[in-house]
VODRENTI-840521 format. One record per atom (N, C-alpha, C): residue number from 1; x, y, z. Coordinates in steps of 0.02 Angstrom, whole numbers, plus 32768, in hexadecimal, padded with zeros to 4 digits. Example, Ala and Ser with C-alpha at 12.3 -4.5 7.8 and 13.67 -1.06 7.14 Angstrom:
+-----+------+------+------+
|   k |   px |   py |   pz |
+-----+------+------+------+
|   1 | 8294 | 7EE4 | 8186 |
|   1 | 8267 | 7F1F | 8186 |
|   1 | 8294 | 7F5B | 8186 |
|   2 | 8282 | 7F90 | 8162 |
|   2 | 82AC | 7FCB | 8165 |
|   2 | 8285 | 8002 | 818A |
+-----+------+------+------+
# end
This chain:
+-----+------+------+------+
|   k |   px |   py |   pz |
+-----+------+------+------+
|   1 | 5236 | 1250 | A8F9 |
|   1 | 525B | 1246 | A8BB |
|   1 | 522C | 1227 | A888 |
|   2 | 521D | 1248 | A83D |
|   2 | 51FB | 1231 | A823 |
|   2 | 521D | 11E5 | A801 |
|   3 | 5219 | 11EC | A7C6 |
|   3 | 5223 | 118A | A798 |
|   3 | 525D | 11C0 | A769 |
|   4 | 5257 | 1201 | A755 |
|   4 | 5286 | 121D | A72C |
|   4 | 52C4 | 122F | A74D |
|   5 | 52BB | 1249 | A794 |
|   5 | 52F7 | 1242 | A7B7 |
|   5 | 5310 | 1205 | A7D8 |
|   6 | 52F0 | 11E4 | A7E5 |
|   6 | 5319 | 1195 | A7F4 |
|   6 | 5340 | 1176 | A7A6 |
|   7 | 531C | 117C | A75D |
|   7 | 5348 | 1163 | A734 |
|   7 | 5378 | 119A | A74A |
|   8 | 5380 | 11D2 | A739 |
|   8 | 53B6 | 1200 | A724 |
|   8 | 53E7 | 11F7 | A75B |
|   9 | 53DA | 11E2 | A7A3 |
|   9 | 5408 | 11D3 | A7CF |
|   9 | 543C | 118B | A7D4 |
|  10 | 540A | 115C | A7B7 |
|  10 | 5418 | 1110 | A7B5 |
|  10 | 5441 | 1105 | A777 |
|  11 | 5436 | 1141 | A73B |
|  11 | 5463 | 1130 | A6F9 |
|  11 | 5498 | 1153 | A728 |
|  12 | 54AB | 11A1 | A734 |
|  12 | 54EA | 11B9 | A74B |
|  12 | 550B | 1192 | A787 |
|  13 | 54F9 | 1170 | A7C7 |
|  13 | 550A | 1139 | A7DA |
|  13 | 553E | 1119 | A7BB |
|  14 | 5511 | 10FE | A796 |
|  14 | 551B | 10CE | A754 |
|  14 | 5568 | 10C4 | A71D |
|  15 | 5560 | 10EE | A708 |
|  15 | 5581 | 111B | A6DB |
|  15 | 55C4 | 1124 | A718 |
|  16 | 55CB | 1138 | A74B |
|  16 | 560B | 114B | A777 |
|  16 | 5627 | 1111 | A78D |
|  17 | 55FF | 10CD | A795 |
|  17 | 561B | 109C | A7A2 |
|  17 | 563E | 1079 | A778 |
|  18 | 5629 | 106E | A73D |
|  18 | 5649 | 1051 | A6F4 |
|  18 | 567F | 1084 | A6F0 |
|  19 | 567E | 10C1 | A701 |
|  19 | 56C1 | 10E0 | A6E3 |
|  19 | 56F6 | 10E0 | A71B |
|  20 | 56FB | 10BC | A753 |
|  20 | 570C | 10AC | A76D |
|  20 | 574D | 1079 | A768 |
|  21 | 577B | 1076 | A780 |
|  21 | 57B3 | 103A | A77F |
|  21 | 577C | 1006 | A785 |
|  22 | 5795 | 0FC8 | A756 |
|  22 | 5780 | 0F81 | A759 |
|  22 | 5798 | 0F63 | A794 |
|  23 | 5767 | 0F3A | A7A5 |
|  23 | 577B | 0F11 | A7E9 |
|  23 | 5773 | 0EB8 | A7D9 |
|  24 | 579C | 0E87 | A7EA |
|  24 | 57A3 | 0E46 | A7E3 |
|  24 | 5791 | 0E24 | A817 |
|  25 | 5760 | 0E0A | A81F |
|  25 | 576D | 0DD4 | A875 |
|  25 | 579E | 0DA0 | A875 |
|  26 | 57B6 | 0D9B | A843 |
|  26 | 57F2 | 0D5E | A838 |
|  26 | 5838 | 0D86 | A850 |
|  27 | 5830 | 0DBB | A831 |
|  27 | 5873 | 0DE0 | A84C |
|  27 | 5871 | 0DF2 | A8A4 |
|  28 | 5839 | 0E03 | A8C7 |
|  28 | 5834 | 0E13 | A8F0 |
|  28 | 5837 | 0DE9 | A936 |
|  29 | 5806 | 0D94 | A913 |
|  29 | 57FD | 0D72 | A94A |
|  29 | 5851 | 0D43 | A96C |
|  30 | 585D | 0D30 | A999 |
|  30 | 5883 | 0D03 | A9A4 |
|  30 | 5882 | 0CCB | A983 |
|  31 | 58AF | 0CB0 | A98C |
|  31 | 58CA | 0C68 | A970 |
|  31 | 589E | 0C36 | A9AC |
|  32 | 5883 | 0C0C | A996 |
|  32 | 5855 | 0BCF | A9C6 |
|  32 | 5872 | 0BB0 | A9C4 |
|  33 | 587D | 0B6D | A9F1 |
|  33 | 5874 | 0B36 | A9EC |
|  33 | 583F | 0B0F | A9D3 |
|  34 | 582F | 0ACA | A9C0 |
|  34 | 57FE | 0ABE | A9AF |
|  34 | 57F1 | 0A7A | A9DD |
|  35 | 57BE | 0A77 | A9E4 |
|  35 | 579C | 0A31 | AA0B |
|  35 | 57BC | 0A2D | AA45 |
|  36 | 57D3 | 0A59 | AA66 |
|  36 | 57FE | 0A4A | AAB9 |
|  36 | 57CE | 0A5C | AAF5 |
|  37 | 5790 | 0A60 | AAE6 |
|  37 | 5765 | 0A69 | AB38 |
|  37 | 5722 | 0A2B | AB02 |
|  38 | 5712 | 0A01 | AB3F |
|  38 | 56C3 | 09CA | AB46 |
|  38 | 568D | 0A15 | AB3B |
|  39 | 565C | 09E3 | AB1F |
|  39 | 5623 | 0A01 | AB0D |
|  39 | 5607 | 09F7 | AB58 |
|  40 | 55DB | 0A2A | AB57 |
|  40 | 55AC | 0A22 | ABA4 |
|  40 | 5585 | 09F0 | ABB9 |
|  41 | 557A | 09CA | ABE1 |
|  41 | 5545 | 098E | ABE2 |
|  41 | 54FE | 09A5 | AC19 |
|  42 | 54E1 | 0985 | AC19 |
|  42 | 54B5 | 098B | AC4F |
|  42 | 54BD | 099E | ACA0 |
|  43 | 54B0 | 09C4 | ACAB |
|  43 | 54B3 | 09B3 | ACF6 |
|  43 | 54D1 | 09F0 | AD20 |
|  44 | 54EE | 09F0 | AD6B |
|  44 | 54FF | 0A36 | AD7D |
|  44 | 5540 | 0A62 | AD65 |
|  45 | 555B | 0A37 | AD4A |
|  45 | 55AE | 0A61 | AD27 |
|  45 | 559F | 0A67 | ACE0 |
|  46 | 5569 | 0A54 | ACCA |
|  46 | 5552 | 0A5C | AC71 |
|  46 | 552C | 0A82 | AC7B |
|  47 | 54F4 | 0A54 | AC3F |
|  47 | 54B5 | 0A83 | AC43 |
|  47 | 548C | 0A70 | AC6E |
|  48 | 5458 | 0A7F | ACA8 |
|  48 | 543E | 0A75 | ACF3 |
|  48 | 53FB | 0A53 | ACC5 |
|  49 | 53E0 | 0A28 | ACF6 |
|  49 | 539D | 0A0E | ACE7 |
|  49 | 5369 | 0A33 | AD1D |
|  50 | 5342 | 0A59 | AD04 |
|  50 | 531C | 0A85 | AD23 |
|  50 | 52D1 | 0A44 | AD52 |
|  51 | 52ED | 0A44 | AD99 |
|  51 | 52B4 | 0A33 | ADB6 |
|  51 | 5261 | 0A55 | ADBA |
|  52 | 5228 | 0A34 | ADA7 |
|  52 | 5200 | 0A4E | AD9B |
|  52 | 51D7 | 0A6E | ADD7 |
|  53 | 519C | 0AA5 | ADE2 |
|  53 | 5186 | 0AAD | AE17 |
|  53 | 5145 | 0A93 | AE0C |
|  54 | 5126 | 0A68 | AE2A |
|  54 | 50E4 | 0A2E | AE38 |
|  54 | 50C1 | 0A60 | AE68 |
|  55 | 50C6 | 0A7D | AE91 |
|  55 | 5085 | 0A92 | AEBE |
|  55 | 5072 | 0ADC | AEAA |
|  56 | 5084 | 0B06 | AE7A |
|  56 | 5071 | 0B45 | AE60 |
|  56 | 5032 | 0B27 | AE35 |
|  57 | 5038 | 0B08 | AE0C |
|  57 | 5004 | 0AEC | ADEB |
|  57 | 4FF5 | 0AAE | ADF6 |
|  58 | 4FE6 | 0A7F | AE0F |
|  58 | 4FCC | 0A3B | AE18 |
|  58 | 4FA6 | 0A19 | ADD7 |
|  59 | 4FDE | 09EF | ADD6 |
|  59 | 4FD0 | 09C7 | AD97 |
|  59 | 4FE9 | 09C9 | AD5D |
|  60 | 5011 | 0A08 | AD5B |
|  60 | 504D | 0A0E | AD23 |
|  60 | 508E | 0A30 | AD4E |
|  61 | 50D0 | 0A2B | AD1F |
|  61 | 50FD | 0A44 | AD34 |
|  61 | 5114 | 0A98 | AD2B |
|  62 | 5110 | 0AA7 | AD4D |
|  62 | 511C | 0B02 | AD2A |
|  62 | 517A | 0B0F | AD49 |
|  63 | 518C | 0B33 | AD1B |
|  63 | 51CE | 0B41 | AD11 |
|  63 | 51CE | 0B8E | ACFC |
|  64 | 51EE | 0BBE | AD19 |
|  64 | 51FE | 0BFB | AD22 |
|  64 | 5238 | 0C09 | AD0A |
|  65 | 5247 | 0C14 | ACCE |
|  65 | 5294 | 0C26 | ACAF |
|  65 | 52A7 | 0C83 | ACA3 |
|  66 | 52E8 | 0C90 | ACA8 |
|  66 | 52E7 | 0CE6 | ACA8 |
|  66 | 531B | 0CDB | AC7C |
|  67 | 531D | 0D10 | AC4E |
|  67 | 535A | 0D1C | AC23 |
|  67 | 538D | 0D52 | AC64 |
|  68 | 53B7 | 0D4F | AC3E |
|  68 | 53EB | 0D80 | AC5E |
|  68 | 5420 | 0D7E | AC3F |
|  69 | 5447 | 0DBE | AC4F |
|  69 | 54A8 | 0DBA | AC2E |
|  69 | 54BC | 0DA0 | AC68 |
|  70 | 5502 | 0D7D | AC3E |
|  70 | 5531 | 0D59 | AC70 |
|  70 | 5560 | 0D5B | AC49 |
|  71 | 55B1 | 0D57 | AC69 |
|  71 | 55DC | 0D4F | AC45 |
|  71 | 55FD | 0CFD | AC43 |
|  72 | 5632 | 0CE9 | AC21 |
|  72 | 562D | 0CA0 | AC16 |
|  72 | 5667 | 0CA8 | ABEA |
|  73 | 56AE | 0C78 | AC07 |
|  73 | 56F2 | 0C6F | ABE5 |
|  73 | 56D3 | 0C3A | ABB5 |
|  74 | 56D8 | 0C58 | AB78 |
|  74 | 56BC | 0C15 | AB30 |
|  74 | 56F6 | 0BEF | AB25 |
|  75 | 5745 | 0C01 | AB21 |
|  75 | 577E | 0BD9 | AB0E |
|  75 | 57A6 | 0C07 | AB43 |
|  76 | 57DB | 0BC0 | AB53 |
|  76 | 57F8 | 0BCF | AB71 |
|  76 | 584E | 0C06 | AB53 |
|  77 | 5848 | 0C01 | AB2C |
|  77 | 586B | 0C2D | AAEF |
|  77 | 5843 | 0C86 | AAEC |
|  78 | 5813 | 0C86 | AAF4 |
|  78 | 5807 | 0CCF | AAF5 |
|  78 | 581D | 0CF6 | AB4E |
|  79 | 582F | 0D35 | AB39 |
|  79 | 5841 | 0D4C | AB78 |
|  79 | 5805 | 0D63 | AB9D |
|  80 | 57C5 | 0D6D | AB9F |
|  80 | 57B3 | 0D6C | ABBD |
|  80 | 5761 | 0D60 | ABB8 |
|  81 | 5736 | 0D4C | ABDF |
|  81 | 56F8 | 0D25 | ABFB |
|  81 | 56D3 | 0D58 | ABB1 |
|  82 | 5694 | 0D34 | AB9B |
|  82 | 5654 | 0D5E | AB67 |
|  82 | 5625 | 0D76 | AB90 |
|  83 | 5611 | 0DB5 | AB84 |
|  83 | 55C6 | 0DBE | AB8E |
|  83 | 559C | 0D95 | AB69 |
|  84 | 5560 | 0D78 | AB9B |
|  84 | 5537 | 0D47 | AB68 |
|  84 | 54E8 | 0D58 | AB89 |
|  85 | 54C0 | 0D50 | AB60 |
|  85 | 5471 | 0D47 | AB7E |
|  85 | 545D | 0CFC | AB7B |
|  86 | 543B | 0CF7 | ABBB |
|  86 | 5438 | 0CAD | ABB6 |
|  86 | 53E0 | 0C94 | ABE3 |
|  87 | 53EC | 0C63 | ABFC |
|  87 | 53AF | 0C5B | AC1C |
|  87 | 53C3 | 0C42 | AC64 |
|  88 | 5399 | 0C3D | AC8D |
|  88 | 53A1 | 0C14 | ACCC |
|  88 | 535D | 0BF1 | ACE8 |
|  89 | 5357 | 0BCF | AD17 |
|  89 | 531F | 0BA7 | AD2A |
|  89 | 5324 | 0BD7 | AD7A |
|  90 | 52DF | 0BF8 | AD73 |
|  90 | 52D0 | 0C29 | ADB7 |
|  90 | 52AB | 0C07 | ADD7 |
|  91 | 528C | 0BBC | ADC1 |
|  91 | 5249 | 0BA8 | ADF7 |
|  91 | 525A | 0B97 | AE48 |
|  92 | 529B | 0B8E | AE56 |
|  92 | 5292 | 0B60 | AE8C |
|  92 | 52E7 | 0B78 | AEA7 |
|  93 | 52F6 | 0B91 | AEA0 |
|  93 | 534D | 0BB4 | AEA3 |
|  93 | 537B | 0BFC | AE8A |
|  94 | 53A0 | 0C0B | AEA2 |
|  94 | 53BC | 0C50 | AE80 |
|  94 | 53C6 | 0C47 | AE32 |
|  95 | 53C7 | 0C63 | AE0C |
|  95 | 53D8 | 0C5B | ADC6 |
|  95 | 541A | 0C3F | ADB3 |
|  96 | 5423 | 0C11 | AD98 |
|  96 | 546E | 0C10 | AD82 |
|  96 | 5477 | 0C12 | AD27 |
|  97 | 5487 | 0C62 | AD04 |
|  97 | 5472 | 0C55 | ACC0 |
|  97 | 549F | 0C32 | AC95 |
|  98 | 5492 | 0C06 | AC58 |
|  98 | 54BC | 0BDE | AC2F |
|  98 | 54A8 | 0BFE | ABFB |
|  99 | 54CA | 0BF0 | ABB7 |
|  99 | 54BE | 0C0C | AB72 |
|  99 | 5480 | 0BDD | AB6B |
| 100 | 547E | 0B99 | AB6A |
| 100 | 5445 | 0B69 | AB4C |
| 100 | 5415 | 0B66 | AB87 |
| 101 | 540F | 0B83 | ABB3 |
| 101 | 53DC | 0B90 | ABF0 |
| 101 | 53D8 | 0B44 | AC08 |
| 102 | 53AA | 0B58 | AC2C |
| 102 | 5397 | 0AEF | AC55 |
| 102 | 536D | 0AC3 | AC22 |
| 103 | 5389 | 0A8C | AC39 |
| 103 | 536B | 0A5E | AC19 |
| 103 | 5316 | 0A54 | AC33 |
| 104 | 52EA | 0A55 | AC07 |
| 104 | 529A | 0A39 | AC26 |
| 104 | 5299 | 0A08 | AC26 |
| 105 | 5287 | 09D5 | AC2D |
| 105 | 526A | 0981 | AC40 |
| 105 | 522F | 0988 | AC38 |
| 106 | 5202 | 097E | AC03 |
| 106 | 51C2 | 096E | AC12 |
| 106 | 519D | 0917 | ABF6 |
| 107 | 5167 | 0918 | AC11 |
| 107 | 5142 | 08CC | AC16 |
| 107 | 50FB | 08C8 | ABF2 |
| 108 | 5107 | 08A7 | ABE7 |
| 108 | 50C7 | 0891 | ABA3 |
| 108 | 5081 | 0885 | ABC9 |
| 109 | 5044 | 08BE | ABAB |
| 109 | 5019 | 08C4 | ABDC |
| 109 | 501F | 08D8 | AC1C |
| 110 | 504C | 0912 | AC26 |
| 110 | 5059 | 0946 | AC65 |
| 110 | 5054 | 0984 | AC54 |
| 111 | 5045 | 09AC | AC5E |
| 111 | 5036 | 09F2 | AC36 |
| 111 | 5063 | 0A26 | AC66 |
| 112 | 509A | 0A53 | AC22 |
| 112 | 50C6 | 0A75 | AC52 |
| 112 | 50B9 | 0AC2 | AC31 |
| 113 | 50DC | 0AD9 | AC84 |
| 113 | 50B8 | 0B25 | AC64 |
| 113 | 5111 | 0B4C | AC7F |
| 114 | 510E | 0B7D | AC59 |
| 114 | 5150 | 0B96 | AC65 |
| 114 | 5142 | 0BEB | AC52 |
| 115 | 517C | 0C14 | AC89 |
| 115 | 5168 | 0C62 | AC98 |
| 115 | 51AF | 0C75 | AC78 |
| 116 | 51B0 | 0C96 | AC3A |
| 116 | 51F5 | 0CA7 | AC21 |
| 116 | 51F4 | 0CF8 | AC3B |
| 117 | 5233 | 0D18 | AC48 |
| 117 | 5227 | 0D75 | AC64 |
| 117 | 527A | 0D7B | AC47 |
| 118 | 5277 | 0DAE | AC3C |
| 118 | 52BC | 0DBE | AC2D |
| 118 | 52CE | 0DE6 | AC74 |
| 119 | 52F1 | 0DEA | AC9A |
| 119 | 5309 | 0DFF | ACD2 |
| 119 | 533D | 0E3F | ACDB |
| 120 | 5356 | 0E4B | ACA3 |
| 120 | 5373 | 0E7C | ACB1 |
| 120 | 5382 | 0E95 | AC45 |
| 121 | 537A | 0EE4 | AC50 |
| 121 | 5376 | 0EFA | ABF4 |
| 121 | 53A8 | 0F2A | AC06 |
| 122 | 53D7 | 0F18 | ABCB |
| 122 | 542E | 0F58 | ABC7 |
| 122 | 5418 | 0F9C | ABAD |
| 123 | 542A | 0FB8 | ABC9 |
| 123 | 5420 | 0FF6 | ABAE |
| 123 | 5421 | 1012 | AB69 |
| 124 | 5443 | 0FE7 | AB47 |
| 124 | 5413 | 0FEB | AAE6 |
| 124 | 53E5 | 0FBF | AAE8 |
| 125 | 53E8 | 0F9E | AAF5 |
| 125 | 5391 | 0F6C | AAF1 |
| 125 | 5361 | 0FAA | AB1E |
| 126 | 536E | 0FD2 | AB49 |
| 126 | 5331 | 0FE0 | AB5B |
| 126 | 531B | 101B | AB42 |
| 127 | 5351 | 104C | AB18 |
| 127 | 535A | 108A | AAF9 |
| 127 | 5341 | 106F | AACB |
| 128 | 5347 | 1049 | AA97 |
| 128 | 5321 | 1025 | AA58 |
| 128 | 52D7 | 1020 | AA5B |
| 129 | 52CB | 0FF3 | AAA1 |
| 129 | 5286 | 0FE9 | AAB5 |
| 129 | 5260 | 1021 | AAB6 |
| 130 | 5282 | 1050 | AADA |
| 130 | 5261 | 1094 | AAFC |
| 130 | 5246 | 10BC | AA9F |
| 131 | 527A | 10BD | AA70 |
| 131 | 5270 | 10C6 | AA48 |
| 131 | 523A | 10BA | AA23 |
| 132 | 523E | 1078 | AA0E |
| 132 | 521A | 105E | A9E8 |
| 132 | 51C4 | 1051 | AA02 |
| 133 | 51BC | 1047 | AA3A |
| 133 | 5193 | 105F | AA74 |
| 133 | 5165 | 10A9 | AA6A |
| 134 | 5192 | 10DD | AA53 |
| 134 | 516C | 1115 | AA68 |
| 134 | 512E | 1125 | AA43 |
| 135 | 50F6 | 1139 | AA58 |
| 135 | 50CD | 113C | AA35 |
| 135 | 50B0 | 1178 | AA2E |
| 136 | 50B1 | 11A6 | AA6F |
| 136 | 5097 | 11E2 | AA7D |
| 136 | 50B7 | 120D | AABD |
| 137 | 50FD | 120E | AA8B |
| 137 | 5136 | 1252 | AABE |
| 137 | 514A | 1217 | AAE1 |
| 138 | 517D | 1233 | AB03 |
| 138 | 51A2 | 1232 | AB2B |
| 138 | 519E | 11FE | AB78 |
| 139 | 516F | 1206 | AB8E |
| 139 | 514F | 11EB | ABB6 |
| 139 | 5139 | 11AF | ABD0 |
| 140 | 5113 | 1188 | AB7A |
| 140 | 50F8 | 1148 | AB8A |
| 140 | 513D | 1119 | AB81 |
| 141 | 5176 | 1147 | AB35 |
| 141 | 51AE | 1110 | AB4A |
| 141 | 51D5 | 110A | AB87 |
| 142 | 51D3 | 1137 | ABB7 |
| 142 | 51ED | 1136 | ABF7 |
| 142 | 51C8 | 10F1 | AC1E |
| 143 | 5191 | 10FB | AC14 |
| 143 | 5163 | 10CA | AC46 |
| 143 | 516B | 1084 | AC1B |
| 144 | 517C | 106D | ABDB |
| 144 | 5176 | 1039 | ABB7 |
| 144 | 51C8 | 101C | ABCB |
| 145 | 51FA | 1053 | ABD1 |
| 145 | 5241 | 1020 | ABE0 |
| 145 | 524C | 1014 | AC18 |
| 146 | 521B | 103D | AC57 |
| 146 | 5219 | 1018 | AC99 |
| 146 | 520B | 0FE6 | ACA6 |
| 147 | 51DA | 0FC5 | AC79 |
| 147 | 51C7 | 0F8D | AC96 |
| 147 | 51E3 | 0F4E | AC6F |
| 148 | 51EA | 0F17 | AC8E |
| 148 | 51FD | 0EDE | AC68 |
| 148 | 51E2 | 0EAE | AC52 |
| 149 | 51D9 | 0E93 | AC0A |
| 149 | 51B5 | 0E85 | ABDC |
| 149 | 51BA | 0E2B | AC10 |
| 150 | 517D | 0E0C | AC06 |
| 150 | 5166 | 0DCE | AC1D |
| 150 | 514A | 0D9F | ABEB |
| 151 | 5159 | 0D5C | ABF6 |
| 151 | 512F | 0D4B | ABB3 |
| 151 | 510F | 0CFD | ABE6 |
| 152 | 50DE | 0CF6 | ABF2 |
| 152 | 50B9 | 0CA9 | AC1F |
| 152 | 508D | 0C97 | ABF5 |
| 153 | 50B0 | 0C42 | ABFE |
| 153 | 5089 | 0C27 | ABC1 |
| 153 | 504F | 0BEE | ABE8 |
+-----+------+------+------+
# end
């Protein structure tokens, strides 16, 4: 697809959605309550304090975090649980993902090193990727949405 057919597709898009019935999120969402669930605190029923791993690297703390979807009841007023992307602490236990991921702890004059991976890509994130990715046919974007993007710092 050249840059003249992506505008001409992205205006008609475009153009079909505006002529479209108007949509309100006020009209749509439920009625809340307000202030009836505690904010999360520290710890294993909040947000988790990620224990560090000391013997992968000696002498600093390294911490292994993975994104992932998870679902998660936000109010108890909605009928049912959100899809959410979140993080988890993989160094030392099964993942358990939260929206605000684990807490780090670090110490003044300790040097920490941490492995972020996204663990699992939805099938528009990876059709996008594959997309945006391609460089030469068909092929290399096949081989670019197989694999999963890593980032070690």
């Amino acid at each position: 697809m050249n840059r003249r057919q992506f505008i001409r597709t992205t205006a008609g898009g475009t153009a079909f959605f505006l002529a479209g019935r108007r949509v309100y999120a006020i009209g749509e969402s439920p009625a809340l309550r307000k202030f009836i669930q505690r904010l999360p605190g520290a710890g294993p029923s909040g947000i988790p304090v990620a224990p560090p791993d000391v013997s992968t690297y000696p002498g600093s703390d390294y911490y292994r975090l993975v994104m992932g979807e998870y679902t998660q009841q936000l109010h108890p007023d909605l009928p049912r649980a959100t899809k959410l992307w979140g993080y988890a602490d993989a160094t030392n236990s099964a993942p358990v993902f939260r929206h605000l991921g684990p807490l780090v702890v670090a110490q003044r004059d300790r040097p920490v090193r941490m492995t972020f991976t996204v663990s699992a890509i939805g099938v528009l994130a990876a059709a996008l990727l594959a997309t945006l990715m391609m460089r030469d046919g068909r092929r290399t974007a096949e081989k670019t949405a197989d694999r999963e993007p890593e980032l070690a710092a």
